[in-house]
C-alpha positions in Angstrom: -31.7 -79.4 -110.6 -31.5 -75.7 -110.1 -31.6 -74.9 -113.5 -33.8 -76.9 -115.2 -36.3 -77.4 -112.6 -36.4 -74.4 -110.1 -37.7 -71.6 -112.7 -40.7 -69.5 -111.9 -42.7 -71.2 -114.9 -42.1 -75.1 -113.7 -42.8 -73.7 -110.2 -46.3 -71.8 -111.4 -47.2 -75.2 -113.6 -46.8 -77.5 -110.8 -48.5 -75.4 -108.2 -51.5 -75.0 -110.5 -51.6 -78.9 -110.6 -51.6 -78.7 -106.8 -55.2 -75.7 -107.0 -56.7 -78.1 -109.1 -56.0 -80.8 -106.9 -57.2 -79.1 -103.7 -60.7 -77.7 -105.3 -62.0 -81.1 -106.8 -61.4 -82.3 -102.6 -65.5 -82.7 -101.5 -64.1 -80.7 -98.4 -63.0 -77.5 -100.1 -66.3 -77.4 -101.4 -67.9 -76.4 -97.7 -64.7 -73.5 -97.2 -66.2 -72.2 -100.8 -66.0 -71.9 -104.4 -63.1 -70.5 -105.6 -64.8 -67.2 -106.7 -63.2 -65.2 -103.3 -59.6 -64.4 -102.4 -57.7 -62.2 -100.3 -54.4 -60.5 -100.4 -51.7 -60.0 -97.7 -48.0 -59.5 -97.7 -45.2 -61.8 -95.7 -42.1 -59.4 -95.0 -38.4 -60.6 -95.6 -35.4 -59.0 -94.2 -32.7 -59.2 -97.2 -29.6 -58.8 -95.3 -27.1 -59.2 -99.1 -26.8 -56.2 -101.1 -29.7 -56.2 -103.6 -31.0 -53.4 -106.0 -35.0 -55.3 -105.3 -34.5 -54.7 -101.5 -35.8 -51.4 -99.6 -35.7 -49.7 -96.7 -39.0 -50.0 -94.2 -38.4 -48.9 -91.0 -42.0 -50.1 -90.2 -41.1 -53.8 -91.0 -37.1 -54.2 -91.3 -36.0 -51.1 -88.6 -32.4 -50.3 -90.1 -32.6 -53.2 -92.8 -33.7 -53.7 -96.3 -35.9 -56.1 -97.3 -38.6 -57.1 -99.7 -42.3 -58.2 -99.2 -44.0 -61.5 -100.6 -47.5 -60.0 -101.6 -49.6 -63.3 -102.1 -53.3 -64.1 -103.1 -55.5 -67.3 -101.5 -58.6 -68.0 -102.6 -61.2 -69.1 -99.9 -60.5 -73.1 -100.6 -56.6 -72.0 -98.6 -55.0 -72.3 -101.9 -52.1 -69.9 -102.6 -53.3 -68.7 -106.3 -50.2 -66.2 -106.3 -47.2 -64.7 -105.4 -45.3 -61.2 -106.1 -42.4 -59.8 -105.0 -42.3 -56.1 -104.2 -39.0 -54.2 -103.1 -40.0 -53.3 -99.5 -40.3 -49.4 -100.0 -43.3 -49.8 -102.7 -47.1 -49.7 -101.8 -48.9 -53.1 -102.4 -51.8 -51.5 -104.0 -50.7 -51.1 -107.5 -50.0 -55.1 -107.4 -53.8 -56.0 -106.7 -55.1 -56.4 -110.0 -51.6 -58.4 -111.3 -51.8 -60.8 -109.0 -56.1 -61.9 -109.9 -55.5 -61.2 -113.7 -52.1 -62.9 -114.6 -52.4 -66.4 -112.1 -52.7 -69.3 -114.6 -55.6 -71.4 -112.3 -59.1 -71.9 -113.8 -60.5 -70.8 -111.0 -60.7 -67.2 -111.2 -62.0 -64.9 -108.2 -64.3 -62.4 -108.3 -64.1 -60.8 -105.0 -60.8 -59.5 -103.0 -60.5 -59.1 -99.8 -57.5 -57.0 -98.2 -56.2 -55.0 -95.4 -56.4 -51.2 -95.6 -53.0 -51.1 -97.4 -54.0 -52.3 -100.7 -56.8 -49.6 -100.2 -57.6 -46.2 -102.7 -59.9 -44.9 -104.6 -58.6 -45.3 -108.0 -58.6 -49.4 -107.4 -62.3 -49.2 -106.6 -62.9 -47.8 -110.2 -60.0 -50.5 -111.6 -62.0 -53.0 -110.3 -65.3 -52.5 -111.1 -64.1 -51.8 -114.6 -62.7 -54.8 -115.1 -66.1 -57.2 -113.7 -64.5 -57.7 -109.9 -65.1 -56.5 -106.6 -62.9 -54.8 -104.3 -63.9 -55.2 -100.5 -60.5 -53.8 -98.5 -61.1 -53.7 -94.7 -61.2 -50.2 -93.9 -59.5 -48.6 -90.7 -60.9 -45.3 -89.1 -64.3 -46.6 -91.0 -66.3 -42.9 -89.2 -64.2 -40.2 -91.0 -64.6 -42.5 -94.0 -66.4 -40.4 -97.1 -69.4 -41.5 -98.4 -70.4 -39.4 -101.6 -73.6 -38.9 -103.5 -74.4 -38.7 -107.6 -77.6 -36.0 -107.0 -76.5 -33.2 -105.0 -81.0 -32.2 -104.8 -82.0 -36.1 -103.6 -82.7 -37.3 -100.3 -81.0 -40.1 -98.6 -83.1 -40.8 -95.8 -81.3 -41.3 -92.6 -78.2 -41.4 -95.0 -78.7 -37.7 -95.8 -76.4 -35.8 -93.4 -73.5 -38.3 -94.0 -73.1 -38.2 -97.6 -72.5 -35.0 -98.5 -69.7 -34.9 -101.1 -71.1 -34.4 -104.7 -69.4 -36.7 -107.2 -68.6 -34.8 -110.4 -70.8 -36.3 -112.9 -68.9 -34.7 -115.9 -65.7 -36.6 -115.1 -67.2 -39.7 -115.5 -69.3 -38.9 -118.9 -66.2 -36.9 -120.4 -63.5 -40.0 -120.2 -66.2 -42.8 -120.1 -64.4 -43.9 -123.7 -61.1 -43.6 -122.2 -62.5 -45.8 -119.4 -63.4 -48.4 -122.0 -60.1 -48.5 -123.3 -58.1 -49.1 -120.4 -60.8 -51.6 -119.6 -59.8 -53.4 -123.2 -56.4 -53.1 -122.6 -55.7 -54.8 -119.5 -58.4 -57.6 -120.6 -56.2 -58.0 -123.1 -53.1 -57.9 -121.1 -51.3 -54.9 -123.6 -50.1 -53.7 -120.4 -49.7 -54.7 -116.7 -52.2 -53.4 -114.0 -49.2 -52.2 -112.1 -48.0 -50.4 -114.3 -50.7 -48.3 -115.6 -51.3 -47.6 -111.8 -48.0 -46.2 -111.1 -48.3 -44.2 -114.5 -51.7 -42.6 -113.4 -50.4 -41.6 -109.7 -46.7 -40.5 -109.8 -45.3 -39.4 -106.5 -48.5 -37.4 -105.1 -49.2 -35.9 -108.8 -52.4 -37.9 -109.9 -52.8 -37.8 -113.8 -56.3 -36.2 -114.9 -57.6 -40.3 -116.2 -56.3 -41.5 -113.0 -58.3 -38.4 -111.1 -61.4 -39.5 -113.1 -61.2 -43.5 -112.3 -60.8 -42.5 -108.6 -64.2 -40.4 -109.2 -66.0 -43.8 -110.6 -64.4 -46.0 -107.5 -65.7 -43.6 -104.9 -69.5 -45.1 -105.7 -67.9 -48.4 -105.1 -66.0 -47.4 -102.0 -69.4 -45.9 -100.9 -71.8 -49.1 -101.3 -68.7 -51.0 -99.8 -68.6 -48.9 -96.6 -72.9 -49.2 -96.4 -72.7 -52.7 -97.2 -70.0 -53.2 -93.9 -72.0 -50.9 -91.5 -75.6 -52.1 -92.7 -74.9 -56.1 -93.6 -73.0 -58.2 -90.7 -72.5 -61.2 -92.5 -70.7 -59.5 -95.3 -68.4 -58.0 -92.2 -68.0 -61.2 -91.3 -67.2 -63.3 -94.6 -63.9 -60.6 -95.0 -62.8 -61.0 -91.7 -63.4 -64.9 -91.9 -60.8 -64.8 -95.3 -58.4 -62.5 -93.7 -58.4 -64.4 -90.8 -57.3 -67.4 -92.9 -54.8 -65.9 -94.9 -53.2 -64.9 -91.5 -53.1 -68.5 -90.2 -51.5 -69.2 -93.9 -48.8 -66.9 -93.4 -48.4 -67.8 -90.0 -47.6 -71.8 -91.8 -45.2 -70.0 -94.3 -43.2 -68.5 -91.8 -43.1 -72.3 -90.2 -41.7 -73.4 -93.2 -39.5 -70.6 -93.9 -37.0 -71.7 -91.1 -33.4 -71.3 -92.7 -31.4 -68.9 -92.1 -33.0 -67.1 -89.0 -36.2 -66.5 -91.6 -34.0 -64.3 -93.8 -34.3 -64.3 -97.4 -30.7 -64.1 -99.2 -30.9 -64.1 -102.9 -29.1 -61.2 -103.8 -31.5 -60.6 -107.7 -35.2 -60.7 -108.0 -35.4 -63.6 -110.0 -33.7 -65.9 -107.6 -35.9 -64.3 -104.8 -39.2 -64.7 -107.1 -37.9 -68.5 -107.3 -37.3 -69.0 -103.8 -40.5 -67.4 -102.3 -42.6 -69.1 -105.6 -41.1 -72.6 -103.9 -42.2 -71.4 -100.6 -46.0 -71.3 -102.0 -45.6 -74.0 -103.6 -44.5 -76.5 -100.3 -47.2 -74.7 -98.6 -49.6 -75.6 -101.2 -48.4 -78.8 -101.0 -48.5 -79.6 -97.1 -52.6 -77.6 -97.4 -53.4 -79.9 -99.9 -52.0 -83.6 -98.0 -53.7 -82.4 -94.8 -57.0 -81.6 -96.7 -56.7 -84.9 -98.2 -56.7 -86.5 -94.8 -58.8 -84.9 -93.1 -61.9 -85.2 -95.9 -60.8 -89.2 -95.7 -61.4 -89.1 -91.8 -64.8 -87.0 -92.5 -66.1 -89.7 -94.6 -64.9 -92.6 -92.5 -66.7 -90.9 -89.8 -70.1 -90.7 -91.6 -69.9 -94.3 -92.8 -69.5 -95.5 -89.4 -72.9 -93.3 -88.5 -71.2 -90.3 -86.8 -73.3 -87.1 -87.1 -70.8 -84.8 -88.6 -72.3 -81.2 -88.6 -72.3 -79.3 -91.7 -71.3 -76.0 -89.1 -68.4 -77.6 -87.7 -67.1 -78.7 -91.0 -67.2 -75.4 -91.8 -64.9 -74.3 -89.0 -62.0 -77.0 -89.9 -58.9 -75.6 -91.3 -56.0 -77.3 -93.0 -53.5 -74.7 -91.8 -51.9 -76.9 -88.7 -48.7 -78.4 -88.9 -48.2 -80.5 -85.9 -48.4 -83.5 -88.0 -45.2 -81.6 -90.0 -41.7 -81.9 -89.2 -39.9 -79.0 -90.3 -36.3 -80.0 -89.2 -34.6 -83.1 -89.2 -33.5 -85.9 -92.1 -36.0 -86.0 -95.1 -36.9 -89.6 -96.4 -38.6 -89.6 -99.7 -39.4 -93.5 -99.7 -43.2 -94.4 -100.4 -45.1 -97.4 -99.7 -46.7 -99.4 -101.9 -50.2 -98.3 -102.1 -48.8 -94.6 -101.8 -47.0 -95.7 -105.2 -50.8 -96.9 -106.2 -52.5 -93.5 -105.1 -54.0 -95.3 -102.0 -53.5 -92.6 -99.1 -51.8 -93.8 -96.0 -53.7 -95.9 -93.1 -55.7 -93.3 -90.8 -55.3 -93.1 -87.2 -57.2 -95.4 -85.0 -60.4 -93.4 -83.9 -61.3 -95.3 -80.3 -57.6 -95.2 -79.6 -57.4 -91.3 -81.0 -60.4 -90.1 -78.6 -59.2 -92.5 -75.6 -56.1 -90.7 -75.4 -57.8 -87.2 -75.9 
């Protein structure tokens, strides 16, 4: 079963069936597009000897481990997964992770914490057609920087006072171009040109110059957060639910005390791939059920508000059991594709 089954390439195939799935549900619709996803990591202590697992006294104290660095898009569907050795940065893995996940959905926009933040993935991302809205801490000693060193920015004028140098940008605009073609056409991987154009704290004279680009990005990013409050509010809304998603994985991730103990990266890639791919799974039944019970409500001539809809999340897992025996013996019209009888509503609210 192991072998044949429980590869990262059946486990990527069948969750893409399961993305599919999700955004044709009328209900995913309302929680958006597809076109937005965010970006947060799930921290595993590896307590085997492994060559993939780091020290991170910030997450592990005197262990090793490794982080799970997975993307969502805003419908709750886990797009994809990485597995980074726990003394790496997450940042160079942004751009792998929206480029190389086999879903025809494809974001646009991705939302992440300030660790996945720097100037030189601002310029990435804008070459490459998608934008990069990190949440940024300490948002006052942020820089915001100016193309025209003689123009007047209004109220603006006193903050931005760094000069960008305009000669960069024209000098390696071709060499911008052709790391642009090159990771379109996947000649190389995102994280690794990264980590070649930023060894150690030595930043290569290309990577110096896309930094220069991403700092007008970073700059309408930061006005956009201070001046627009429901763009402030549509990251922390995704963040929020990628949170509640990892706060399911950790549900499910139960054995052994939470600990992940493959000792090679592909068995831990396999392991933590199945992990996204159960909690796809159980996202994707409860989203089922709970746009049946929506439209069983409206035919009965409930007033279901388009805000509250908005609000509903399929990230609870009361309805879940997590330990115990597993029976895998379907009904009849499951066997059909019928879904399962819903709850009775006047007993439901009686009781509630």
């Amino acid at each position: 079963m192991q072998q044949n089954h429980i590869r990262a390439e059946t486990i990527a195939r069948a969750n893409a069936r399961l993305v599919k799935t999700q955004s044709q549900i009328p209900l995913t619709k309302v929680w958006g597009g597809g076109e937005v996803a965010s970006a947060d990591g799930l921290r595993f202590v590896v307590p085997v000897r492994s060559l993939n697992a780091g020290h991170n006294g910030k997450y592990f104290n005197e262990q090793r481990g490794v982080t799970y660095y997975e993307f969502m898009n805003n419908q709750f569907a886990g797009i994809q997964g990485i597995v980074i050795p726990g003394t790496l940065g997450e940042s160079p893995y942004l751009l792998d992770g929206l480029m190389e996940h086999p879903h025809e959905l494809q974001p646009q926009q991705l939302i992440t914490d300030t660790a996945g933040y720097s100037d030189l993935m601002f310029g990435l991302f804008w070459l490459l057609g998608f934008q990069f809205s990190p949440r940024l801490a300490d948002l006052g000693d942020t820089r915001l920087w100016r193309l025209d060193p003689n123009a007047h920015y209004g109220v603006l004028n006193g903050v931005a006072r760094h000069t960008l140098h305009r000669d960069w940008l024209t000098q390696h605009w071709d060499d911008f171009l052709r790391v642009a073609g090159s990771l379109k056409m996947g000649m190389v991987k995102p994280s690794e040109l990264v980590r070649s154009l930023q060894r150690g704290r030595r930043v290569a004279t290309l990577g110096r110059a896309i930094g220069e680009l991403g700092r007008i990005f970073k700059t309408l990013h930061v006005l956009n957060v201070i001046a627009d409050p429901g763009y402030r509010r549509h990251g922390l809304l995704q963040l929020n639910r990628h949170e509640g998603r990892n706060g399911l994985s950790r549900k499910v991730f139960h054995g052994q005390r939470g600990e992940l103990r493959q000792k090679y990266r592909d068995g831990q890639e396999d392991q933590l791939g199945a992990l996204g791919l159960v909690v796809n799974a159980l996202i994707l039944w409860t989203t089922r059920y709970m746009d049946a019970a929506l439209q069983e409500l409206r035919s009965e001539g409930f007033e279901v508000n388009p805000e509250d809809v908005a609000r509903l999340s399929p990230l609870t897992s009361k309805h879940f059991h997590m330990l115990g025996r597993y029976h895998f013996h379907a009904s009849e019209a499951v066997l059909r594709g019928e879904l399962r009888p819903l709850r009775d509503r006047k007993r439901w609210t009686t009781s509630c």
